[in-house]
C-alpha positions in Angstrom: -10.7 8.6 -16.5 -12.4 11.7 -15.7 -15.4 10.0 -14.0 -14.0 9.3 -11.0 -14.2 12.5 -9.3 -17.6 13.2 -11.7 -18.5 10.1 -10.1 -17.3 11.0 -6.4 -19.0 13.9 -6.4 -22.5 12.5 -7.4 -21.8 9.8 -4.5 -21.4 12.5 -2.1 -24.3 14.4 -3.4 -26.4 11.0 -3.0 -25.9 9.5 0.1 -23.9 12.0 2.4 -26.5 11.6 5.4 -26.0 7.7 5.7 -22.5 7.8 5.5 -22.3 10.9 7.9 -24.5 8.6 10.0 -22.6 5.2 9.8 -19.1 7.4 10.8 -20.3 8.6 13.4 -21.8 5.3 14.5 -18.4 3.9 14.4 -16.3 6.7 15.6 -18.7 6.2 18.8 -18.4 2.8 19.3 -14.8 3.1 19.2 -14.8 6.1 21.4 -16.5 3.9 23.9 -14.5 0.7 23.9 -11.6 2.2 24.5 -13.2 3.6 27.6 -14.2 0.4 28.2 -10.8 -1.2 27.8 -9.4 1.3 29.8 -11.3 0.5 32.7 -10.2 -2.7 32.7 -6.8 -2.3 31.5 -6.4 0.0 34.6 -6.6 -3.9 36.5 -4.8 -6.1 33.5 -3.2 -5.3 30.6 -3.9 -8.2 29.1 -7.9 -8.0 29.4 -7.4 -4.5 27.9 -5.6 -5.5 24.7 -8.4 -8.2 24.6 -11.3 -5.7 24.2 -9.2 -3.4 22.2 -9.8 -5.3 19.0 -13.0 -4.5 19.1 -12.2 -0.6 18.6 -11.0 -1.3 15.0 -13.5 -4.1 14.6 -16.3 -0.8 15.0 -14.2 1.3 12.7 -14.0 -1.4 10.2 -17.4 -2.2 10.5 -18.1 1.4 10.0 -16.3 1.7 6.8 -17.7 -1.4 5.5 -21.0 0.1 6.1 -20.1 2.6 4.2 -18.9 1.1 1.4 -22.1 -1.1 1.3 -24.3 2.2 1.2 -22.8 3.4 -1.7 -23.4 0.1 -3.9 -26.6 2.0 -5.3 -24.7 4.7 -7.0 -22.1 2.4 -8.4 -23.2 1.6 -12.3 -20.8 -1.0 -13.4 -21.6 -2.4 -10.0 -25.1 -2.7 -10.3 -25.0 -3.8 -13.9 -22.8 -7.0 -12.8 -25.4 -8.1 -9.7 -27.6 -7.3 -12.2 -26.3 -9.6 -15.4 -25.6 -12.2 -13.0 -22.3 -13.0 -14.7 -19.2 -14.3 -12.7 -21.3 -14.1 -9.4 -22.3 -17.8 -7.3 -25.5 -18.1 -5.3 -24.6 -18.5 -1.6 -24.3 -22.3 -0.4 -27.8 -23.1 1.1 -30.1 -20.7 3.0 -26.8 -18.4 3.4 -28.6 -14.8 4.5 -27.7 -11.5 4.0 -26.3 -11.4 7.6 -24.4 -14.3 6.9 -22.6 -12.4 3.3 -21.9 -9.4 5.6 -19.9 -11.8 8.2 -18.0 -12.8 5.6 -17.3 -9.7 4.2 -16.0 -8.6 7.7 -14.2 -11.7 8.5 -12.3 -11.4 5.2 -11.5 -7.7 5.5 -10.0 -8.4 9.1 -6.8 -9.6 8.0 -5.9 -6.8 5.8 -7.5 -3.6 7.6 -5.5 -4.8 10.8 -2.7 -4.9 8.7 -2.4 -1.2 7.5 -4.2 0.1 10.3 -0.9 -1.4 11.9 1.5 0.4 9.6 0.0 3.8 9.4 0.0 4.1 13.3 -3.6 3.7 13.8 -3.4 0.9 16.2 -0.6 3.1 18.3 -3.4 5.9 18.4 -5.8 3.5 20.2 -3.1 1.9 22.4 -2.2 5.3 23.8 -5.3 6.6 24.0 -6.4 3.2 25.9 -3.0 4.1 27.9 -3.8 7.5 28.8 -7.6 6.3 30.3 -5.9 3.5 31.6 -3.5 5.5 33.4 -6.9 8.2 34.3 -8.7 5.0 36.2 -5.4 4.6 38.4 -5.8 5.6 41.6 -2.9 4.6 43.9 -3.6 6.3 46.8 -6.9 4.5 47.0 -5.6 0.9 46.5 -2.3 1.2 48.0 -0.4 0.0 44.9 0.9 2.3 42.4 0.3 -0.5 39.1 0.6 2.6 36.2 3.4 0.4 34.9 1.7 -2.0 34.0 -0.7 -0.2 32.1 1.3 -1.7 28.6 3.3 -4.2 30.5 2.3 -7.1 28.3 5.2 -9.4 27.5 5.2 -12.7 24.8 4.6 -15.0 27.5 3.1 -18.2 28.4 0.0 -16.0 28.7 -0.1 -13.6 26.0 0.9 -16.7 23.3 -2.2 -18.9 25.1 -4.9 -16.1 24.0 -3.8 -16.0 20.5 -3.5 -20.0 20.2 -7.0 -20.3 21.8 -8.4 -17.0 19.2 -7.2 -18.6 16.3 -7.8 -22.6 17.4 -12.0 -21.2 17.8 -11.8 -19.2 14.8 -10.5 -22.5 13.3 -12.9 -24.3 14.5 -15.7 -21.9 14.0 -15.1 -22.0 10.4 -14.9 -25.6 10.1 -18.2 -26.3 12.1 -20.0 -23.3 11.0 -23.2 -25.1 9.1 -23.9 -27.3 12.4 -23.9 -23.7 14.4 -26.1 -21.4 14.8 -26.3 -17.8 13.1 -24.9 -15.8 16.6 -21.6 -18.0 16.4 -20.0 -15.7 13.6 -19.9 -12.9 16.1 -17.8 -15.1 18.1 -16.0 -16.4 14.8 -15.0 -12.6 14.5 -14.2 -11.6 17.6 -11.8 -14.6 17.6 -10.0 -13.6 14.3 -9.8 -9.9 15.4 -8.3 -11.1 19.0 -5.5 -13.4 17.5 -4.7 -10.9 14.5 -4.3 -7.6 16.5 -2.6 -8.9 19.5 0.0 -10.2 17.2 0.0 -7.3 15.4 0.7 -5.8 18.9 3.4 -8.0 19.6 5.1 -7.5 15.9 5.2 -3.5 16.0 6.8 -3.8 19.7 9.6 -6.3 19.3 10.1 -5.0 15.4 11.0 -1.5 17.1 13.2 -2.5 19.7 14.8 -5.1 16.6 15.6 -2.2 14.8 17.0 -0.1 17.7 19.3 -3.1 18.8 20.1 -3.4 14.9 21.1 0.3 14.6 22.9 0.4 18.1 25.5 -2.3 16.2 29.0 -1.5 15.7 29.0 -2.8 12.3 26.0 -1.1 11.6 27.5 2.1 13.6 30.7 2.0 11.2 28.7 1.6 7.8 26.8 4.8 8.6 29.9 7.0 9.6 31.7 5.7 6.3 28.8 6.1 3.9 28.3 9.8 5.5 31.7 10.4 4.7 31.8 8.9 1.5 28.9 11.5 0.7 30.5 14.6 1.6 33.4 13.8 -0.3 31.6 14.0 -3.6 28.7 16.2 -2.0 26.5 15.9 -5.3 26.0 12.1 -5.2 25.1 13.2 -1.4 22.8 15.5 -2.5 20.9 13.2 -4.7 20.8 10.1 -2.8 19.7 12.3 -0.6 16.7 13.7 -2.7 16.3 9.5 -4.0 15.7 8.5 -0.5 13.2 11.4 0.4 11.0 11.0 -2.6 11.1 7.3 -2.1 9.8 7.6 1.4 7.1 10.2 0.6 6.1 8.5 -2.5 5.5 5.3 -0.4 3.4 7.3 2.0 1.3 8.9 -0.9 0.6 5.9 -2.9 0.4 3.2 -0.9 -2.2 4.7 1.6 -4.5 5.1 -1.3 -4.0 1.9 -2.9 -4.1 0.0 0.0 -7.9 1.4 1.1 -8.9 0.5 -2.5 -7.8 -2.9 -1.9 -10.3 -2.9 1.1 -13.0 -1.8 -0.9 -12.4 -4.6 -3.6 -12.5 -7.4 -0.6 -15.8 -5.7 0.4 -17.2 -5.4 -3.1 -15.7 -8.4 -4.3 -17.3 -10.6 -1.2 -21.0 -9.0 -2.5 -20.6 -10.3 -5.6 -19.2 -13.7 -5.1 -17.1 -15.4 -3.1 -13.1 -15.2 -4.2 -11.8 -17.8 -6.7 -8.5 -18.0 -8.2 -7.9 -20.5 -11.2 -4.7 -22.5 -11.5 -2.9 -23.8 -15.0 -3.5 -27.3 -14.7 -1.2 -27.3 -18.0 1.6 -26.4 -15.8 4.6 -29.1 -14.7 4.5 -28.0 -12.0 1.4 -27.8 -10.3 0.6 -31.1 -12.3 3.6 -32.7 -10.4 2.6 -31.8 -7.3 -1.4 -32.5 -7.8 -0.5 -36.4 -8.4 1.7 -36.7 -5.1 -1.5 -35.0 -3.0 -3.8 -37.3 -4.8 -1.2 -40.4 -3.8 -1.6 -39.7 0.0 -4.4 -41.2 2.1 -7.6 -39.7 1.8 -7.7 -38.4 5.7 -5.0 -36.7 5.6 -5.4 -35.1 1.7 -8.5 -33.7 3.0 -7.0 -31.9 6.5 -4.4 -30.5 4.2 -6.9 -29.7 1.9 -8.7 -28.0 5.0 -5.2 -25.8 6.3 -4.6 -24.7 2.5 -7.7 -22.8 1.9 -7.1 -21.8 5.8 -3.9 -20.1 5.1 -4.5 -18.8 1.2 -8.4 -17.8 1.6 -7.1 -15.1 3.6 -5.0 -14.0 0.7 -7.2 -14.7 -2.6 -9.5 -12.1 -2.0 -6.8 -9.0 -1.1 -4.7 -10.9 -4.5 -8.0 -10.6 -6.6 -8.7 -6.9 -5.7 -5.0 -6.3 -6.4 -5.2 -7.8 -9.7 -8.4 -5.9 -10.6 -6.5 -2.6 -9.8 -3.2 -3.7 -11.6 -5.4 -4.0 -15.0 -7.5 -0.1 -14.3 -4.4 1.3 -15.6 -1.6 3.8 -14.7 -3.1 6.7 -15.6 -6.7 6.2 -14.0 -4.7 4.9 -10.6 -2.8 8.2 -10.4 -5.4 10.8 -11.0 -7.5 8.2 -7.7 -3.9 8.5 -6.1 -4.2 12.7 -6.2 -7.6 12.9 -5.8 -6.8 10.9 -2.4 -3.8 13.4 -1.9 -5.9 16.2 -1.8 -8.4 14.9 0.6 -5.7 14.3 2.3 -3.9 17.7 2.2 -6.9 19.0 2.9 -8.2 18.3 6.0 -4.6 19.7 7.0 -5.6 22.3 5.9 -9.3 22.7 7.8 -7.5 21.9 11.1 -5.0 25.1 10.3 -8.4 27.1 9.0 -10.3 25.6 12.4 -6.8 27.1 14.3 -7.1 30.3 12.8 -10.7 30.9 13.1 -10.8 29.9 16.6 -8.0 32.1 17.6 -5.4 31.9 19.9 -6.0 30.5 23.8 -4.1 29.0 26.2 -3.0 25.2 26.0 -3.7 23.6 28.7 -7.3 25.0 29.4 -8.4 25.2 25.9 -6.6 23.3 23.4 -6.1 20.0 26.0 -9.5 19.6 25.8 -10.8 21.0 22.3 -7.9 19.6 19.3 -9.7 16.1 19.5 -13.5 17.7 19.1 -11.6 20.0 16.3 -9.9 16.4 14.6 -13.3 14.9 14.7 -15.3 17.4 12.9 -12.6 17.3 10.4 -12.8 13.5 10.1 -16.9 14.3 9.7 -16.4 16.4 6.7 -13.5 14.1 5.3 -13.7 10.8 5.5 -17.2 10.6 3.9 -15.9 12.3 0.9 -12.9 10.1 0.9 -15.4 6.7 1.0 -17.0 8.1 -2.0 -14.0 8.5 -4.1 -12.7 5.3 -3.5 -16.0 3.9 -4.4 -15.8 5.9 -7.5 -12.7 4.5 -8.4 -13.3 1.0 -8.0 -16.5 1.2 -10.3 -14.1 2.9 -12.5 -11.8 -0.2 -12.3 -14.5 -2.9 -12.9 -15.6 -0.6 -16.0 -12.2 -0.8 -17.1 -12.1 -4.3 -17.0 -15.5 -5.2 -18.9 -14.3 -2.8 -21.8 -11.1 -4.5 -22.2 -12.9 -8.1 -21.8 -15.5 -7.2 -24.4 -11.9 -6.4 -26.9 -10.4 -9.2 -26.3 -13.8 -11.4 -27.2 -14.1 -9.3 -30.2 -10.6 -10.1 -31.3 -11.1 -13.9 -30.4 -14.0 -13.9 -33.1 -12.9 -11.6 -35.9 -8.9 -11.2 -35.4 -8.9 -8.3 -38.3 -12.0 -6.2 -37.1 -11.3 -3.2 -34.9 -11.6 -3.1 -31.1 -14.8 -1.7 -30.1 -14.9 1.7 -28.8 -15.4 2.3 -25.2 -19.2 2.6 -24.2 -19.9 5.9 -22.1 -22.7 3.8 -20.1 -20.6 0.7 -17.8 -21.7 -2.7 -20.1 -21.5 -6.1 -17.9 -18.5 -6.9 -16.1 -17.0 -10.3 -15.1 -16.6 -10.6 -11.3 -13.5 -9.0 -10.0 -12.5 -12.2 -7.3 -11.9 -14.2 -10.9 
C-alpha cells in the first residue's frame, strides 16, 4: 500500500521534463483556441461553442500524453504488455496512431463529463466570453451584439450541429477501414462537438431547472417547515446539519480522485487491449432474450447489433476501469484519495505562499493581470506530480489484482494449501478491460 507515493515519487523523479513539457503543450493549445474561439464568437456564438471543444480536446490530449509517458515506469504495467496475457493484437495493420485515436475517442465521453461537473467547462466558456466580449467593438460596426456573446438557445440550429456531430461520428466509425488514416481526426472532432455542446446545453437548462424548482411554493413551504422543525429540537439541526456538510465535502474529496483514476484506466486499459465485458450465458435472462434477437431477420439483428455496441462501447471501458478499482481495495483507495487531497491542498497553499511573497499591490494594475501567470506556475509544479500519482496508483491496482488472481488459482488446484504470499516485485497481470 505504501508504494504508491514510493512509486509517485520515483515517477516524478523519472520523467518530470516530458510531462512538464506535454502540460505546457496543452495548456498552450488551449490558451490559443479559446483566443481563437473568441474571435469568432465575437460574430456567432454558435461557431464559438463549435471550436471550443477543441480547448478540452488539447487538455485531454495533454493528459493522455501524459499518462502514456509514464507507461515506462509502471512495473505491473510493463510486465502485462510484456507476458502478453489478456491483451489482443490490433485488427489488421492497426498503427500506433490508430491505438492512440482510440484511446482518445474513448476517453472523450467521460473527461467531458467531469470536466462538466467540476466547473471546468464554465472556466473556458467565460474565459471565451470575456475575449469574446474584448473583440466587440460597437462603435466600429454600429451594432452593440455583446449579448449575444452566450446567446445560444436549443434551437433548430443548435440541435442540427449535434445531430450532424454525432450522425459523422456514426458514420465514421462504421466506415472507418474503407477511410483513410486523417479521418479519425474528423471522427474526433465530431464526438467532442456533439458531446460538449450538449454538455453545454445540460449545465444551462439543469441550472435554471433547479431555480424554477426551488422558486416553487411547495418546494418554498417544505424548506420553512423543515427549518422550523430543526430549531425546535436544535441538536437533530445541528447534526443534520454536520450529515449534509461532510456528505457534500466528502463527495468533493473522493470523487475528484476517483474519477481521474477512472480516466487513467480507459487510457491504460485502451493500450493493453481493447475493452471486453463477458456475459453469463447461464443466465435466464440474457438466454431469453438472446433467442428472440436470433429470431429476427438477419438485416435488422445486425443494425441493432451495430447501435448496441454504439451505445454500451462508450461505457465498457469507464465500467472495466471501475471494476479494476472496486477490487484495489479500501484501504489502498484511501491513502490514493489523501495523497490526491494533499496535492490538492497544496497548491492552495503555493498560491497563498506566491501571495505573500509577492507582496501586496494594487488590483487592478497588478493582480488583473498577474493571478492567471501566478495559477499557471502553480498548475506547472502540480499537476505533473498529480499525473504521477495517479499512475502510481493504478499500477498499484493492476498489482493488486494479479496477486489476488494468482490466490484464487492456487485455491482452484489445492483447496487446503495456503494462499501465496504477496510478491514484492508486480508478477503478470490479466488485462484490466476483462
Amino acid at each position: 500500500m505504501l508504494s504508491i507515493p514510493a512509486r509517485t515519487l520515483r515517477l516524478v523523479a523519472a520523467h518530470w521534463p516530458a510531462l512538464l513539457a506535454w502540460y505546457l503543450a496543452g495548456w498552450l493549445a488551449r490558451y490559443l483556441i479559446i483566443e481563437l474561439a473568441s474571435y469568432f464568437g465575437a460574430t456567432s456564438a454558435l461557431i464559438g461553442l463549435m471550436i471550443l471543444p477543441l480547448a478540452a480536446l488539447a487538455r485531454l490530449g495533454s493528459f493522455i500524453a501524459m499518462f502514456l509517458v509514464l507507461r515506462p515506469s509502471m512495473p505491473a504495467f510493463q510486465e502485462l504488455r510484456r507476458s502478453g496475457r489478456g491483451t489482443e493484437e490490433p485488427a489488421g495493420a492497426e498503427t500506433g496512431r490508430r491505438r492512440v485515436t482510440e484511446i482518445v475517442l474513448t476517453s472523450i465521453l467521460p473527461f467531458f463529463t467531469f470536466y462538466a461537473a467540476w466547473q471546468l467547462l464554465s472556466a473556458d466558456v467565460q474565459q471565451y466570453a470575456t475575449g469574446s466580449l474584448e473583440n466587440i467593438n460597437p462603435f466600429q460596426s454600429g451594432v452593440d451584439s455583446s449579448a449575444s456573446v452566450l446567446n445560444v438557445r436549443l434551437d433548430v440550429w443548435s440541435i442540427g450541429v449535434i445531430v450532424v456531430a454525432f450522425a459523422g461520428r456514426t458514420l465514421l466509425k462504421r466506415y472507418r477501414p474503407k477511410l483513410p488514416a486523417w479521418s479519425s481526426v474528423i471522427a474526433v472532432y465530431c464526438e467532442a462537438v456533439w458531446i460538449y455542446i450538449a454538455l453545454y446545453f445540460i449545465n444551462s437548462y439543469l441550472a435554471q431547472f433547479t431555480g424554477w424548482i426551488q422558486g416553487r411554493a411547495a418546494v418554498q413551504w417544505y424548506e420553512s417547515v423543515r427549518a422550523s422543525a430543526l430549531e425546535v429540537v436544535h441538536p437533530i439541526g445541528v447534526a443534520w446539519g454536520a450529515i449534509e456538510w461532510a456528505i457534500d465535502r466528502t463527495g468533493g474529496l473522493v470523487l475528484l480522485p476517483l474519477a481521474w483514476l477512472t480516466l487513467a484506466g480507459i487510457v491504460y486499459g485502451r493500450a493493453l487491449a481493447a475493452p471486453r465485458i463477458a456475459y453469463r450465458p447461464k443466465n435466464v435472462y440474457y438466454t431469453s432474450a438472446r433467442k428472440r434477437i436470433d429470431g429476427l431477420p438477419g438485416q435488422l439483428r445486425r443494425r441493432l447489433a451495430e447501435l448496441g455496441d454504439g451505445l454500451t462501447g462508450r461505457f465498457k471501458p469507464i465500467v472495466s476501469a471501475f471494476l479494476l478499482i472496486w477490487r484495489a481495495g479500501a484501504a489502498p483507495m484511501g491513502l490514493f484519495v489523501l495523497g490526491y487531497t494533499v496535492i490538492e491542498a497544496a497548491s492552495s497553499w503555493l498560491l497563498l505562499a506566491g501571495v505573500r511573497v509577492i507582496g501586496p499591490h494594487d488590483l487592478n494594475t497588478w493582480w488583473m493581470n498577474f493571478d492567471d501567470m501566478l495559477v499557471f506556475v502553480v498548475g506547472v509544479i502540480v499537476e505533473p506530480l498529480r499525473l504521477c500519482l495517479i499512475a502510481a496508483a493504478y499500477d498499484f491496482c493492476l498489482r493488486r489484482l494479479e496477486e489476488r488472481r494468482d490466490a484464487a488459482e492456487a485455491e482452484a488446484v489445492d483447496p487446503a494449501a495456503p494462499a501465496p504470499a504477496a510478491s514484492p516485485s508486480p508478477s503478470p497481470s490479466p488485462s484490466p478491460t476483462a
